[in-house]
C-alpha positions, -999 to +999 in steps of 0.1 A: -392-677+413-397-647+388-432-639+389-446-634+354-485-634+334-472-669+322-477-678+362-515-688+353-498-716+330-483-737+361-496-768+373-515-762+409-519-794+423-496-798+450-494-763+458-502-750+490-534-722+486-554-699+505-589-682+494-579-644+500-616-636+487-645-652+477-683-641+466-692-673+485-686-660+528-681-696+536-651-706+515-629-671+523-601-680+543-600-716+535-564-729+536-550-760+527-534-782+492-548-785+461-553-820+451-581-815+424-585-793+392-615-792+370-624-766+345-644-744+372-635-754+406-601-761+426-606-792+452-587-785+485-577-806+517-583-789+546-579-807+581-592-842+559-617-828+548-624-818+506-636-785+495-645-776+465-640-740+454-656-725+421-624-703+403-644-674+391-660-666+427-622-664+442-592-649+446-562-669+460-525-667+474-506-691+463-472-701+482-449-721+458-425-744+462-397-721+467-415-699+489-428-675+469-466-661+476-488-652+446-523-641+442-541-647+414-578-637+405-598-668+400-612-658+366-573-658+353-578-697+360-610-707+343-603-734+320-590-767+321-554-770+336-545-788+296-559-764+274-546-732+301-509-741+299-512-743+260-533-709+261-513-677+251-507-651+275-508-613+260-491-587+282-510-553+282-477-535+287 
């Protein structure tokens, strides 16, 4: 997968995610599958259990399908996953 600033567009749910860094110490190193997506907050499985993770506090690797492993600042992700994938991306170089 070619690995792009139109990355943030993608659907999430599904993927397989870790939290690299987070303002909150609980949630860092959380790993598991997203299976929720509001305009704030990404809700993972972990082990059964749901966690709820708020976007801006975060950083996260995400492994794709394919293999590939990106991480993405949480802040790049605010928004609802509709209106983000219609949003346009402006490259600073």
């Amino acid at each position: 997968m070619k690995v792009t600033p139109t990355i943030v567009q993608h659907e999430f749910i599904g993927l397989k995610a870790k939290v690299a860094q987070c303002l909150n110490s609980s949630c860092k190193g959380i790993k598991g599958t997203i299976v929720d997506e509001t305009r704030n907050t990404f809700v993972m499985l972990q082990d059964d259990k749901k966690k709820t993770i708020i976007k801006d506090q975060a950083v996260f690797h995400f492994t794709f399908p394919d293999g590939t492993i990106v991480e993405i600042d949480g802040k790049a992700l605010v928004g609802r996953p509709e209106e983000r994938s219609k949003k346009r991306i402006r490259r600073l170089w």
